[in-house]
Phi, psi and omega in degrees: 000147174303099168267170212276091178255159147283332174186187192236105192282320204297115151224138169274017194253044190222002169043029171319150171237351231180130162254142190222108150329128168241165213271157107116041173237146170279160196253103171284159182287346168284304158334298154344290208276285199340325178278321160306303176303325203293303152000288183314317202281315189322316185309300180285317165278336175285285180320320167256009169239337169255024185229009212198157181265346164105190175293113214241145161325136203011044154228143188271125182057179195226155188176130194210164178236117203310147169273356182289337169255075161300358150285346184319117157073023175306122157287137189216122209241130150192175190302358160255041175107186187239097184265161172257161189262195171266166144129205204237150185208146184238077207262095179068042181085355208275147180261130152238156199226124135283100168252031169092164159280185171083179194285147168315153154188125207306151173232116208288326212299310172260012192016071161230157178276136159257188201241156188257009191208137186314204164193132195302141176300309164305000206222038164293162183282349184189057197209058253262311186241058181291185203280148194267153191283162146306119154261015142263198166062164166250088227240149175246121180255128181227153159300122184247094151254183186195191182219159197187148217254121161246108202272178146278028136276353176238018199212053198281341174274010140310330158330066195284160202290317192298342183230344165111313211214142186278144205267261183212165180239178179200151192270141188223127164256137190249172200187145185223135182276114193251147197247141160303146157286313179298126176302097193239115198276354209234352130347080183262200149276355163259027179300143184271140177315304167310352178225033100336074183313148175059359199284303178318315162302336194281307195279340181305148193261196228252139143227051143336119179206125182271116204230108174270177164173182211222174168195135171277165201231169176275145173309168176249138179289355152326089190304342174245058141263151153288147195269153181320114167226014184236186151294304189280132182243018173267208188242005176216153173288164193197141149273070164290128183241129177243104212239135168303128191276286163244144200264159183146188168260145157016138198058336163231023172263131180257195189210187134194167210211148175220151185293313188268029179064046196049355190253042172287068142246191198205165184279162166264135166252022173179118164279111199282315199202173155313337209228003185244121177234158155255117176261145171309306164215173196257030193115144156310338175168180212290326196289318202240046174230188199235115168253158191294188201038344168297166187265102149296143184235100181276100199201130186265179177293328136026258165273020138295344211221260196309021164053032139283113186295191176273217191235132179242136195225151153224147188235137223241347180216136130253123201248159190311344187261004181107017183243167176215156194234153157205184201224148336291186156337150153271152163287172190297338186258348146316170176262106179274012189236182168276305182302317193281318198280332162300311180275354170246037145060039169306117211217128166268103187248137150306118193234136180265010152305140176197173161042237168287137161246131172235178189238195173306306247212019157079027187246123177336100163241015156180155172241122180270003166278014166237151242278336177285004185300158168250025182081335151218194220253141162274190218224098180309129166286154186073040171025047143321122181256155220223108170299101149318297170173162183037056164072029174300169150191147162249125174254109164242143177239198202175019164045282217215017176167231191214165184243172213235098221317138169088328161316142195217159169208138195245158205182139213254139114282136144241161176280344191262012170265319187076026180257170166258147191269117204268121168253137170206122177063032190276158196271170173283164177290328191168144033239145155260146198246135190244161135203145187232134173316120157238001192198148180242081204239161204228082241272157341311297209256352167284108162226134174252118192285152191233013176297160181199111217264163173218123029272149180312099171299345187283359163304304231053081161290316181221040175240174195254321166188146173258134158264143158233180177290293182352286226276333173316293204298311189277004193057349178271358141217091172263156188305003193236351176280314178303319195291327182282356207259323158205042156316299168291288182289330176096138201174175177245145170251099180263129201267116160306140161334175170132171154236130192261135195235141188259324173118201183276022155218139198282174179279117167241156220217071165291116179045050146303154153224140154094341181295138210204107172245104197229136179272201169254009206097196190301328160340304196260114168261142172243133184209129162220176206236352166213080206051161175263318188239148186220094202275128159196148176050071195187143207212140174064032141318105212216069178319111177187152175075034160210172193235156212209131173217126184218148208228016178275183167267354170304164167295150166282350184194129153243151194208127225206131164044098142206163181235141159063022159302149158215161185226117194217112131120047157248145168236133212249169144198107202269084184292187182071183166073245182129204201283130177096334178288357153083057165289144139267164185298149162316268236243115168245155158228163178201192212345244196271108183207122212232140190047042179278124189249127168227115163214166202070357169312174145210140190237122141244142164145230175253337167215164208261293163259117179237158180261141186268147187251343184229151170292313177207124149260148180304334188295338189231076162289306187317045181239319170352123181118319189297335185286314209262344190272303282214349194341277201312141181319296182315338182246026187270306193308306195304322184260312184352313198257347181277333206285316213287285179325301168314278159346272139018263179307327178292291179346305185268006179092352207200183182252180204237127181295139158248141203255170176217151151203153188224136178256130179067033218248159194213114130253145184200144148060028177290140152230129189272064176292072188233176206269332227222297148226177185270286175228097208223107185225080160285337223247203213269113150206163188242190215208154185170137189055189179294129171226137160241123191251114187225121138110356214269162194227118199233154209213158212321102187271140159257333195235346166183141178270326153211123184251122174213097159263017190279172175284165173224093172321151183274016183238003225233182165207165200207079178280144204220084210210126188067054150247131186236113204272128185218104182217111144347340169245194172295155187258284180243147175209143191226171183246255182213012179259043178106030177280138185254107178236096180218200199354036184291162137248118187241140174212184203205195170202065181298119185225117221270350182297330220249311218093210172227193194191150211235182211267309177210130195207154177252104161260175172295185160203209192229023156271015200129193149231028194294140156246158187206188187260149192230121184288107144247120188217136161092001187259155163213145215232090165249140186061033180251133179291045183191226221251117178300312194227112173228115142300086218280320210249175192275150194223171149298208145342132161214138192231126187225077196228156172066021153306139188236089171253140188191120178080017202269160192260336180269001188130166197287258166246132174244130138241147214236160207293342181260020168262030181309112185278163157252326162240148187243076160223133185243102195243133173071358213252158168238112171262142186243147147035061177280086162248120175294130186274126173346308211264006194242129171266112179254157169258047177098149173222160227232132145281345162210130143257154179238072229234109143088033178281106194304310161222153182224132175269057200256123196223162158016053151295147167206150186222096168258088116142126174242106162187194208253132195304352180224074183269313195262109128082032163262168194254129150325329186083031188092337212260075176017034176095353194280011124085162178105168171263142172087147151350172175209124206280160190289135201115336187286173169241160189328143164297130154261181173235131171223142155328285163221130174249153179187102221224108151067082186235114169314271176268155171197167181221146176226100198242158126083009196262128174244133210244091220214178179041044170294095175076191186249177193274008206282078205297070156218325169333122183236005164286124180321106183232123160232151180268317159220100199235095201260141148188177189043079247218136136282297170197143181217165173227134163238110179232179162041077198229136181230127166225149191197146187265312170244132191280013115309173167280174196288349168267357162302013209246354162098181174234050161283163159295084156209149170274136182270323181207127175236115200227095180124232180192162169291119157318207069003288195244094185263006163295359185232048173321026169234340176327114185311337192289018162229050162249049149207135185233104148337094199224071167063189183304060181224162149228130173249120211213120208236111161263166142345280171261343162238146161235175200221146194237089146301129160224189187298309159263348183214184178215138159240150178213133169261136168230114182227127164255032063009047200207136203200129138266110204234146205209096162210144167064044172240162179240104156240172172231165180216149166284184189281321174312297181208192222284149139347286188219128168223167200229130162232133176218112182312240180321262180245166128256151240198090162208125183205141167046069108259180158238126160242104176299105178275170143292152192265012185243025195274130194272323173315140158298156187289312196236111194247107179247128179246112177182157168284334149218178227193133139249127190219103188188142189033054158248162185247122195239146168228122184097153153104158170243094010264204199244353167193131189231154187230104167268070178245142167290140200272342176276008171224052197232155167231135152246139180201140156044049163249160185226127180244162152275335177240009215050210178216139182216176205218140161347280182242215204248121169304155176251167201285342180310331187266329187289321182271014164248029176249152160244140174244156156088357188256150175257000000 
């Protein structure tokens, strides 16, 4: 936008250094900005001529990204989109800055606020819709930046409030991360521009030129005009700006033009109609307002930041309330609301083209008074100059290209000179378009960065001492000489490409402060043969940008009493061997390591990061030499107890346990190729303040992908979170004192040659028993061979919600009987296509269970399909469907399939949950299939639960065993449900004994006993179905039940009742029983049973004699 100048001053080619005030004169506003441009240009040439390495041969500008952000405008590609990085990037001096997404967070360097997270290719800043990526191909991404004048119309808090009235405007840069279109596969970053299809058109700048000049007019009959004594004939000094409408060349490229610099506009505040705006006011007055026949330009930031011009209007009303109308409509991509039109700055700017356009020589070239006009000028061929008004005339061409929408050019009459201000051939003031490479990326997921971090480290630029291989191999600067060399005062070792052989000892780094060991990338290689870094007692470290291949049982990087190490953007490789071959970790940490950050990495070998578990072993013997590296005073009190802990282990042959403890610790955005785990802190460690495992990517783990069995302070977190796990063994296992486990992905490959492996599971560990509450929310979880989510140990809290299991063979969510919890909820989760593998013995499988939880929650679940790979129409093997290898001894019971179990939960509540596709149609299948199976109990509520073994109807269901709802356990006999022998029940390997007042849970490792005179069930507003075997629901409750609005869906050939209620007293109201003879059977004493307003197809019948009074307030017999 046109901010409100008197003129434009600044030329460099006047070599101004300064503007100098004189005393008791007024201070224009030109003078100003003219001090300001001079000020810009300086800025913008020191940054690009001492900031830069300069322009190289067939490449266009010069743009580099400062190290203090080496991420600036990093590309980073994969199948879920594309991010920029944060940080500062300086492209032909003009600075452009990402600052990210996300929460504020301070940046110490400019004690200013950032943003804490990169930003995503769609959530650019001013770039409101970009362009959808590729998904193929390879395309080249570059940076577009530009500057753009910001008035309070795209600004209203410019405004200050205390006056009222606008001010000053301000200049803003702005910048969009942009995909090349053309697919060009043969393309690197050192590709030359020309030879880059269509790439030359995109960076060529406007070639645009502007030529002013005058023509005489006739005196005017106004007797208080003054008669002609100049060029300029008009009666006010005036700014003229004349900005391009639409780009192209001479003949279809158009123009348009104002006296005032564009800046008559005004905000819109209310959209009336399509063709109706409200503007905040129609002007300062009738000369410098909006009048009916002016030519308008309507256009939000939208197409301002997408170099469109706006919708050209004439407005045909101005109406008494402040509105003004024009023809036609606005389009669809304008703001058709008010909130929308506020919020993208919708603005009515004023244009002075009007009536007849002639030319120098006075012959008609367009009239904008007619009714097909569009309102601006075309751009004349043969650089025809074009009368504006009181004898102005403009000439424009293009030369040497085309011009380009938003070129502009500004130019002053005054009267009292009677001059025009002379432009020849001049180019426009703006906008210029900047650009810089940043990425050669090959969609989806491949990007090669073409960014140039400056100063050149391989220079040293910005190092403290350079290694090169030269200088390694030969001693006179090896890489373990650079690091002691600033160890103490501190400083960066910058490694030249190349390959480094460290020998049999790694480098080490004692009391380092301050240290920055920075590489070229993969380029600079290490290979040592008994580790590379050996980190200890040393704070403000920094590993990064080269690749380390070492073939010891030592770690490849070790790290021991330190602080604020990061180890970032490496690739390790711990060779040799294989399984059994005693590799060390990429990465060790051991006794104290505080703010340790590892990120970015890639770990191949067997484990990519571990916490050491011994102090001292035989296998790591190989420490000769470490005592003498320990010399110095300061640090002898600091080594004492590990040299002592050491000694110790030799002495006995055998080891010393080693502790770990870590504050802050960051792993992120790791890829974890190891054989054996991903991340493993087995041995004794605690955890304090924020830790996070983020982002990391880990790929065939045979024994866990990530492992944290340490304490978690109760003061401290330990997030585990967007990882994505592909391991043969277990995928995270953690231990119960308070890990945050959410939005991971874990898969697998079950298979029987591999075992199985469960998915995310809570164990002990050798830290203790602190327990705290443990989150899993949010993961999703496949193709794993056990237990998607399993809870083996006693925990806190525990909350398990929004999960996604789908194919795993051993069961869904477990808590397991020695996971005893105190509250259990599980919320939201979907277990899916739960199939037990041929080769695995199972006693039932569950999609979700609950063993021994003092309260349990289970809400807005869905369990959806349970059975065996060889469910559907493979031979069983004799063993009547109960599935698994080997026999099964006589007595045992049948294997089950359940939905949801919930086994010696004092209280719980089970809502909402859906339970469907339970076993196979197979009618001869004699394995126990239920949908929901509550028992050994306090109190339970179960409502609004929909279960059904098949999405048919229910007689389509076969004569399988299954049940929607078991509240208790199956008799013995079920033809007799009052027989004692169904107070004691068989629940796979539980034996369960349901008393008056106690009941009991037995298993193999614990036992539970609930004792109450209390014990209660409430069953409402649920839907089961039942087979032809047994009931829809059947409910044993020692005391009352509670069951109204439900449905029970029978088979229709079924001799079972749909609702077998067993309990000392009973409420039975507004229920729908369908099917069984009868359709509800009630074993209640009848002076403590109420039935009221249930309706059956077979009726209801009862132990002993109803009273008639309840019957009739029941209906039967409907179908």
């Amino acid at each position: 936008m046109g901010a409100d100048l008197s003129r434009v001053r600044f030329d460099a080619l006047r070599d101004h250094s300064g503007v100098v005030m004189q005393q008791g004169r007024l201070l224009l506003d030109s003078d100003w900005n003219e001090f300001v441009a001079i000020v810009d240009r300086r800025l913008r040439a020191a940054a690009a001529d001492l900031g830069t390495p300069g322009v190289t041969e067939g490449f266009s500008g010069a743009a580099v990204v400062p190290r203090t952000t080496p991420d600036a405008f990093l590309i980073t590609s994969s199948a879920d989109g594309m991010t920029i990085g944060r940080g500062r990037m300086y492209v032909d001096g003009l600075q452009a800055e990402n600052h990210g997404t996300g929460a504020t967070v301070l940046d110490p360097l400019l004690a200013e606020p950032v943003r804490a997270q990169d930003t995503p290719y769609a959530q650019q800043p001013y770039w409101e819709a970009p362009k959808d990526l590729p998904t193929t191909g390879t395309h080249l991404v570059y940076l577009d930046v530009w500057q753009r004048e910001v008035t309070p119309l795209q600004a209203p808090d410019l405004v200050e409030e205390a006056v009222g009235v606008d001010t000053t405007a301000r200049t803003q840069t702005v910048w969009r991360v942009r995909v090349h279109e053309p697919d060009t596969p043969d393309i690197d970053c050192s590709t030359p521009d020309e030879d880059i299809p269509d790439w030359s058109g995109v960076i060529a700048p406007s070639g645009g030129r502007l030529t002013t000049g005058t023509v005489a007019v006739a005196a005017a009959d106004d007797p208080c005009s003054l008669p002609p004594s100049g060029d300029y004939r008009g009666l006010e000094n005036q700014t003229y700006r004349v900005e391009v409408h639409d780009g192209g060349i001479p003949g279809t490229a158009t123009f348009k033009w104002s006296r005032d610099n564009g800046s008559v506009a005004m905000r819109v505040v209310e959209v009336v109609a399509p063709d109706r705006l409200r503007p905040e006011h129609l002007g300062r007055d009738t000369v410098l307002g909006l009048r009916e026949n002016d030519w308008v330009e309507i256009l939000d930031d939208h197409r301002e930041l997408d170099e469109q011009p706006g919708e050209m209007r004439r407005i045909t009303t101005v109406h008494g309330d402040g509105t003004v109308s024009f023809s036609p409509a606005l389009p669809g991509d304008l703001p058709a609301t008010t909130d929308e039109a506020l919020r993208r700055n919708l603005r009515i700017r004023r244009w002075d083209q009007a009536g007849t356009i002639k030319n120098a020589e006075g012959a008609v070239l367009q009239d904008l008074d007619a009714a097909d006009s569009t309102g601006v000028i075309t751009v004349a061929t043969g650089r025809a100059a074009v009368v504006l008004e009181h004898g102005i005339t403009v000439a424009l061409d293009a030369p040497d290209g085309a011009f380009r929408p938003g070129d502009h050019w500004i130019f002053t009459a005054r009267t009292s000179t009677a001059d025009v201000e002379k432009l020849d051939q001049a180019p426009p003031l703006g906008i210029h378009h900047h650009y810089a490479r940043l990425a050669v990326v090959t969609f989806p997921g491949t990007a090669y960065d073409c960014r140039t971090l400056w100063p050149d480290a391989g220079h040293c630029g910005d190092c403290t001492v350079c290694v090169t291989p030269e200088s390694h191999a030969s001693g006179v600067m090896t890489v373990q000489a650079a690091v002691d060399s600033v160890a103490e005062e501190g400083g960066t070792v910058c490694l030249a490409q190349g390959v480094y052989h460290l020998g049999d000892e790694p480098v080490r780094m004692r009391r380092a402060r301050s240290v920055r060991i920075h590489g070229q990338g993969p380029g600079t290689l290490l290979i040592a043969e008994r580790g590379g870094f050996d980190i200890r007692l040393s704070a403000f470290v920094t590993l990064e940008d080269f690749a380390l291949i070492s073939s010891s049982r030592r770690p490849g990087i070790k790290i021991s009493i330190a602080a604020e190490v990061t180890v970032r953007r490496l690739t390790v490789l711990i060779a040799g061997g294989g399984e059994g071959s005693g590799q060390g970790p990429a990465v060790e940490l051991s006794h104290a390591c505080l703010r340790t950050r590892i990120q970015d990495c890639d770990f191949a070998g067997r484990i990519g990061i571990e916490a050491r578990e011994n102090l001292n072993t035989d296998a790591d013997a190989d420490t000769d030499g470490e005592a003498e590296a320990e010399a110095e005073a300061e640090a002898e009190a600091a080594a004492e107890a590990e040299a002592e802990a050491e000694a110790a282990g030799d002495a006995e042959g055998g080891s010393v346990r080693a502790h770990l403890l870590t504050a802050d610790l960051e792993i992120s955005g790791n890829l974890l190729m190891c054989w054996w785990a991903g991340v493993q802190f087995r041995g004794s460690a605690a955890h304090m303040l924020r830790n996070t495992v983020r982002g990391n990517t880990v790929v065939f783990a045979q024994g866990a992908g990530l492992r944290f069995l340490g304490a978690v302070s109760p003061w401290a977190s330990f997030d585990i979170t967007d990882n994505h796990v592909q391991s043969n063994g277990v995928g995270i296992e953690v231990g119960a004192s308070g890990y945050t486990i959410r939005d991971n992905t874990v898969s697998g490959t079950p298979d029987p040659e591999s075992g199985s492996g469960d998915g995310i599971v809570l164990r002990s560990g050798v830290s203790g028993v602190l327990r705290g509450a443990t989150r899993i929310r949010g993961n999703r979880i496949n193709r794993i061979g056990g237990v998607g989510i399993l809870v083996r140990v006693p925990a806190g809290d525990l909350d398990v919600s929004h999960n996604t299991v789908e194919g795993a063979t051993a069961g869904g969510i477990v808590v397991a009987d020695r996971g005893r919890v105190a509250d259990a909820v599980i919320v939201g989760n979907t277990v899916r296509d739960l199939v037990t593998q041929e080769w695995t013995v199972a006693e039932g499988t569950d999609g979700i269970r609950i063993v021994g939880a003092a309260h349990a929650l289970v809400g807005s679940n869905t369990v959806s399909g349970l059975t065996t790979e060889f469910d559907e129409g493979q031979d069983r093997g004799g063993d009547g469907g109960r599935g698994g290898r080997g026999e099964r001894g006589e007595g045992d019971e049948p294997d089950r399939r359940t939905g949801v179990v919930l086994l010696a939960c004092r209280e719980s509540r089970v809502h909402a949950n859906t339970v469907e596709r339970i076993g196979p149609t197979d009618p001869e299948w004699t394995a126990r299939l239920l949908g929901i199976h509550i028992c050994v109990f306090t109190r339970t509520t179960i409502e609004g639960n929909v279960c059904r073994r098949i999405t048919e109807d229910v007689d389509h269901d076969g004569h399988t065993p299954w049940s929607g709802l078991l509240v208790g356990d199956d008799p013995q006999d079920d033809a007799d449900p009052g027989t004692e022998n169904g107070l004691t029940g068989h629940i796979g390997r539980y034996v369960s004994v349901v008393g008056e007042r106690a009941s009991y849970l037995i298993g193999p490792y614990t036992a539970f006993a609930h004792v109450s005179d209390d014990v209660s069930a409430i069953i409402s507003a649920n839907t089961f179905t039942g087979a032809a075997q047994h009931p829809a629901a059947r409910i044993h409750v020692a005391r009352d039940a509670v069951v109204c609005g439900n449905q029970f869906r029978q088979h229709g050939d079924s001799d079972p009742a749909a609702l077998i209620v067993r309990a000392g007293t009973a409420t039975v109201t507004g229920n729908r029983a369908r099917g069984g003879r009868p359709s509800i059977h009630l074993d209640v004493e009848p002076r403590f049973l109420a039935v009221l307003g249930n309706i059956t197809t077979g009726g209801i019948d009862a132990e002993g004699t109803i009273d008639p009074k309840w019957l009739q307030l029941n209906v039967d017999g409907v179908l």
